[in-house]
Every structure is written in structure tokens, then in C-alpha cells.
C-alpha positions, 0 to 999 in steps of 0.5 A, spaced: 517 327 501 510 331 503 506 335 497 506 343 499 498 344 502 497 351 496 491 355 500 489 360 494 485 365 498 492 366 502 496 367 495 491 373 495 491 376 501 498 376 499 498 380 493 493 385 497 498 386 502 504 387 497 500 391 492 498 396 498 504 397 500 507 398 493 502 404 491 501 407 499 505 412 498 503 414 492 497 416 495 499 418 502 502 425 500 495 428 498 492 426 503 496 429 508 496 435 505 488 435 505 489 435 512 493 441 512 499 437 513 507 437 512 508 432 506 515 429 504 517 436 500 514 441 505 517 436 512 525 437 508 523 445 508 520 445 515 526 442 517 530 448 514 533 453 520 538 460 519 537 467 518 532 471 513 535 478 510 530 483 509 530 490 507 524 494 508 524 501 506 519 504 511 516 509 505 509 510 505 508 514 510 502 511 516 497 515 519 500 513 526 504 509 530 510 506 528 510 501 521 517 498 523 515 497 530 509 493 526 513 489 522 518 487 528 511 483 531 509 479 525 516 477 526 517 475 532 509 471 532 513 468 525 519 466 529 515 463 534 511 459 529 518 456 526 523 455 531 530 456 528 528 461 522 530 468 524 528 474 519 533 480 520 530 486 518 535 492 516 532 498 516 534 502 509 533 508 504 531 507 498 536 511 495 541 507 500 537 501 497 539 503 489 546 504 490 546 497 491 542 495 485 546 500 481 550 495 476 552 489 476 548 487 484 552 482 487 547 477 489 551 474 496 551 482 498 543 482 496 537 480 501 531 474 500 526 479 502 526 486 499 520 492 498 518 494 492 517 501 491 512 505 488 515 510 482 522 508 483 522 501 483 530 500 484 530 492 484 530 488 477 524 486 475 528 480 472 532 479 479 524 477 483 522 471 484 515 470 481 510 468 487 504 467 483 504 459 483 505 459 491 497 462 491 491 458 490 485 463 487 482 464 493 488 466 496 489 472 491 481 473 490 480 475 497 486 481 495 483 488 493 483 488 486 487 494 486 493 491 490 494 485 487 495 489 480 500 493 483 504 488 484 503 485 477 507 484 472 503 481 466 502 474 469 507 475 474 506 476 480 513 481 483 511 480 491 506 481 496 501 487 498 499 487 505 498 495 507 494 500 504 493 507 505 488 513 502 488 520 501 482 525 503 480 532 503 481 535 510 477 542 510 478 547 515 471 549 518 475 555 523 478 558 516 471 558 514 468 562 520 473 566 521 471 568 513 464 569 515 463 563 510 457 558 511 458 552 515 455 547 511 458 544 504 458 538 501 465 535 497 461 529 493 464 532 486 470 537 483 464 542 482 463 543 490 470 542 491 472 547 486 467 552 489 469 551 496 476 552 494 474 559 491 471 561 496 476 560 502 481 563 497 482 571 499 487 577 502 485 580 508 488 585 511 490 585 518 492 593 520 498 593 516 499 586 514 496 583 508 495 575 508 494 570 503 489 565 504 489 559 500 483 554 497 487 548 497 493 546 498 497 539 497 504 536 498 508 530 494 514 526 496 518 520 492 512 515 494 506 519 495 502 524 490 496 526 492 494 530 485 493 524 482 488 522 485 484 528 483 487 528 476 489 520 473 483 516 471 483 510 467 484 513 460 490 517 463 489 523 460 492 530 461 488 535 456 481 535 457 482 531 464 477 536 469 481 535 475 487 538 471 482 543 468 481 545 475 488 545 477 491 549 472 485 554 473 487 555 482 493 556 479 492 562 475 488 564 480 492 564 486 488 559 489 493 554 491 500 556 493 505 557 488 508 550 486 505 546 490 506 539 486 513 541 491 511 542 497 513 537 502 508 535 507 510 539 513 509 545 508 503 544 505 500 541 513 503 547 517 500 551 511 493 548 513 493 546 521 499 551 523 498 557 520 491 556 518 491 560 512 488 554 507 481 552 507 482 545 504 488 540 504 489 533 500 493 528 503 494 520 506 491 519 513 497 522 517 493 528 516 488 526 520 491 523 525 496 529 526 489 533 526 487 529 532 495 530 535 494 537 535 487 538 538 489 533 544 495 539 545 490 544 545 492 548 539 487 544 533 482 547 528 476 545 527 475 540 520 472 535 516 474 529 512 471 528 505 473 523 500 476 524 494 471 525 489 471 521 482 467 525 477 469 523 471 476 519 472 471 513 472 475 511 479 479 513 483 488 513 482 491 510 488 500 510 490 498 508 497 500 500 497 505 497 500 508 491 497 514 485 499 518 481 494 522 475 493 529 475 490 531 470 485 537 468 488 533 465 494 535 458 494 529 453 494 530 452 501 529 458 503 523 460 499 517 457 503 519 459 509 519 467 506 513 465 503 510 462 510 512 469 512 509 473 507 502 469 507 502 470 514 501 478 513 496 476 510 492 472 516 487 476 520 490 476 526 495 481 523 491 485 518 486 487 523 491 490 526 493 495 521 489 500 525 494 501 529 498 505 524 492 509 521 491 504 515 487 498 511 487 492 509 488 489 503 483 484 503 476 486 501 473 483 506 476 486 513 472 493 514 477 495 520 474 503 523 465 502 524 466 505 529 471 512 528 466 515 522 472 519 519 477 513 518 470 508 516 468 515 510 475 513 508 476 506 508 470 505 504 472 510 498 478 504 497 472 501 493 472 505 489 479 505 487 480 502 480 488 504 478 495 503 482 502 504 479 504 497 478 509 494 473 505 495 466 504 502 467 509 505 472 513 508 466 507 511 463 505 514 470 512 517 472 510 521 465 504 523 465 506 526 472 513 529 469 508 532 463 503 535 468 509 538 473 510 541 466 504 544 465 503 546 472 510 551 471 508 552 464 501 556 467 504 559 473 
């Protein structure tokens, strides 16, 4: 019988190989993912195909352009990314959007993604997946402060900003020449705005006829309340607040129109543009773009675009952001290709798009108007803002808004 020849550095190489192959995998994922690769979990929800629901309630009201039609491109490039995944977007109301919360909501007839509102937020807190452990820090660090906080909930993060918008003073300049007033003028605080107001507010008689010039004038709809602006600073104080000071003494005086907290835009820009019988108006940037559609049809006015003044607010309140959830009942399949599609919103390529309805980005880097001076005066104002409705203090700000209606009545 022959002995067995033991050879000790092949009893080694042995051990080796079968370590190796025994600890590799344990390793091999991170790599990938290192190298921006699918790893095991993320190939399984690659491999996901089906449909997507989305509500989106088109409630911001863009400077131009149309924002669905906006929404339908980011889709169709995210189709394209993931074949077999289709996002349906079904265009709704919010108070069609409501009526479905309203309850016991039944979680088959509900979406995977939703928009968030602004004062009314219809969908459940408790019904939103929180999306904060889907983002590094840098990804959250490259958002504007201030829509990152809106879509806050303490350290939950409710949904994804990715459009904003920003209101100004448009003055009339033909108003000021047809009232002999100085052409030059400056809104760097409330003062200038306040006397500017003053002076472009009158009677004047034409024949028979009395008009009524206004000083300012603004609009206010279920998303949008420009007077905040102007009026809520950090602290959220009504009495002793300059701007409401200053609001409550046009309103005595007959400087802007009687409740004006409820004029609606077409109102308070055909008060300003159509009429022409008010000298400065506070409003989004849909103003300014509807300025521009009536000088092309030959029937503008002459006008100038200021940024809000902050004064004492120590920073500016702005509503203007636009934000999209995940429901919690969205199996855990579906949530990384829903996230994938919210991610995408962000990307360049898409947010240096948002010139095309009129607006800005959410990201902090990315200037988007060097070369239109009104929309770049605007933009650069959004570094200013320092507080959003978001979910921690959404309720306080629908009653500081209620209270202030009140008062505004009150002194009427």
C-alpha cells in the first residue's frame, strides 16, 4: 500500500481558496455599491415592472408654461430609465383629493404618490412614508433650507420639494406718469413702500366721473397669500408687527381696496394691469409673466419689479414650494423605484428646467435667470427666505392668518 506524498503548501492554497470563496460575498456588495452599482437588494427592485399611481394637484400657480405638461417629461425620461415601470398621473382637486381622505380612506383605492399641500394638508401625517433614510446628507444639504423645512416633520421627512416660487412688487410706472408722480423710486424697505403706496393713491375726476386709485393691491387663494410675506416674520406676531401696522393704516385710508385679503388674482391683476387703477401690486411671478403677455399683444403698461422688503421680519415668509410624498402603504417593492422618480426631480437636467414654467429650483446652487434682470432680482430674494408653512407650525400659521383676516375686518 503507497503512503499518501502530504505536500503542506498545497493544504494552504487550499484553505485560501475556500476562505475566499466563503467571506467574498460578504464583501462583494459594497463594492458594487461603490461603484454606483445594483447590489443583490436593489437588482430584486430593479427587476420590479408595473404601474405607479400619482395624484398631482397643480396648486401653485407657475409664472408660465404649463406644470403638468412639465411633470409628463420627468416621466416619460424616468419610463424610459426603468423599462416596464409606468408612473399614471391623474390630475386632481384638492378638494376632490379630500373627499378621499375624508374617513376611514380605503388604502387600495389610494396612490403611491401624492402632493403635499400648503395650508390644507388633506393627507394624514401618520398615512406618509418618511423618506428621510432614502437621502445622504449631501443630498438634503444641496436643498434650499427653506423647502427642506416645509416638508419636515420633526425628523421625519413627509416628501420631496422640488419647484419653488416667489412673490414681488410690480409698480405701475404709466400710473405714476399719468399722476404726475417722479418716475424715480426705490422699495428697499416698508418705508419707501409705504410712501409709494400713499402717493399713487387718489380720486380723480374725469368729467363727471370720480375714480379711485389704489396704492397696493394683492390676491390670496387656498395656496397662496402674498400678505404673509410682508407681514410674518420668525417670531409670528400680529400686534406691534410693522407690516400689519402698515396694512391696517392703507385700509383706513383707502389705500387698498376693501377686502383685498379676498380678491382673487384675476381681480386684483385686472385692478393693476387692466384697469390700471393700482400703483403697486404684491404677487408670484405669474405676474410678471402676464405683464409680458400683455405688452406682446400691445396693451401693457409700463412697470417695475422689486423684491419684497424684509425690514424687521428678520427674513422673508414664503408658501410658494411644491412638494411630493410616498404613502405608507406602498409595498416595499415599489418604494425604491418611486423614490428613484423623486430623486430624479432633483437632477440638473430637470431642475434647470423649471425656467420654462416661470420658476426656481430647490436647490441652492442652481441660479436659473443671469440673463432676464426681473426673474434674477427675484430669484436671488429666495436667499432671504427664512420661513415656510411646513408640519410643525401649519396650524399656527392658518391662525395667525385667520387672526389677521379678523383684524383686517375689524378695521375696515
Amino acid at each position: 500500500m503507497k503512503s499518501l506524498n502530504f505536500k503542506p503548501t498545497f493544504f494552504v492554497a487550499l484553505c485560501i481558496s475556500i476562505m475566499f470563496l466563503v467571506t467574498a460575498p460578504l464583501f462583494l456588495p459594497s463594492k458594487l455599491a461603490d461603484r454606483g452599482l445594483l447590489v443583490p437588494d436593489d437588482a430584486e427592485n430593479e427587476s420590479w415592472t408595473g404601474i405607479i399611481s400619482f395624484w398631482y394637484v397643480p396648486a401653485l400657480d407657475t409664472g408660465r408654461g404649463s406644470q403638468v405638461q412639465w411633470m409628463n417629461r420627468c416621466i416619460r425620461s424616468f419610463e424610459k430609465q426603468h423599462p416596464g415601470v409606468f408612473i399614471d398621473m391623474r390630475i386632481m382637486t384638492a378638494e376632490r383629493l379630500a373627499m378621499y381622505f375624508s374617513g376611514d380612506p380605503d388604502p387600495d383605492l389610494l396612490p403611491e404618490l401624492i402632493s403635499l399641500g400648503t395650508y390644507d394638508q388633506y393627507v394624514p401625517y401618520d398615512l406618509l412614508l418618511d423618506l428621510k433614510p432614502y437621502f445622504q446628507d449631501d443630498e438634503l444639504s444641496a436643498l434650499r433650507k427653506p423647502a427642506l423645512n416645509s416638508v419636515m416633520l420633526e425628523s421625519r421627512m413627509l416628501g420631496v420639494p422640488w419647484m419653488m416660487g416667489v412673490y414681488g412688487l410690480y409698480v405701475s410706472n404709466s400710473l405714476k406718469a399719468e399722476l404726475d408722480l417722479p418716475p424715480e423710486g426705490d422699495l428697499k424697505d416698508l418705508d419707501a413702500l409705504n410712501e409709494m403706496a400713499n402717493a399713487m393713491s387718489l380720486e380723480k375726476k374725469t368729467g363727471r366721473k370720480t375714480i379711485r386709485y389704489y396704492g397696493f393691491c394683492t390676491y390670496s387663494t387656498p395656496s397662496s397669500r402674498p400678505l404673509l410675506s410682508i407681514i410674518y416674520g420668525n417670531e409670528g406676531k400680529i400686534i406691534n408687527n410693522k407690516g400689519y401696522s402698515l396694512i391696517e393704516g392703507w385700509l383706513k385710508g383707502n389705500i387698498c381696496p376693501p377686502n383685498m385679503s379676498g380678491l382673487t388674482y384675476q381681480q386684483a391683476f385686472g385692478l393693476f394691469a387692466v384697469e390700471k387703477r393700482a400703483g403697486v401690486m404684491l404677487g408670484s411671478t405669474r405676474v410678471l409673466y402676464d405683464l409680458r403677455k400683455l405688452a406682446e399683444s400691445g396693451k401693457g403698461i409700463d412697470y417695475s419689479v422689486y423684491p419684497v422688503p424684509t425690514d424687521d421680519l428678520g427674513g422673508m415668509y414664503l408658501d410658494q414650494i411644491a412638494a411630493i410624498g410616498i404613502l405608507e402603504k406602498t409595498p416595499d417593492e415599489v418604494r425604491m423605484p418611486c423614490m428613484e422618480f423623486l430623486k430624479g426631480l432633483l437632477d440638473i437636467k430637470h431642475q434647470q428646467t423649471l425656467d420654462q414654467l416661470g420658476m426656481f429650483s430647490v436647490l441652492h446652487s442652481l441660479y436659473l435667470y443671469g440673463d432676464d434682470p426681473d426673474m434674477d432680482a427675484l430669484e436671488s430674494s429666495l436667499d432671504k427666505v427664512t420661513v415656510a408653512p411646513a408640519a410643525t407650525n401649519r396650524e399656527y400659521i392658518n391662525k395667525f392668518w385667520g387672526d389677521f383676516q379678523g383684524m383686517l375686518k375689524a378695521g375696515q
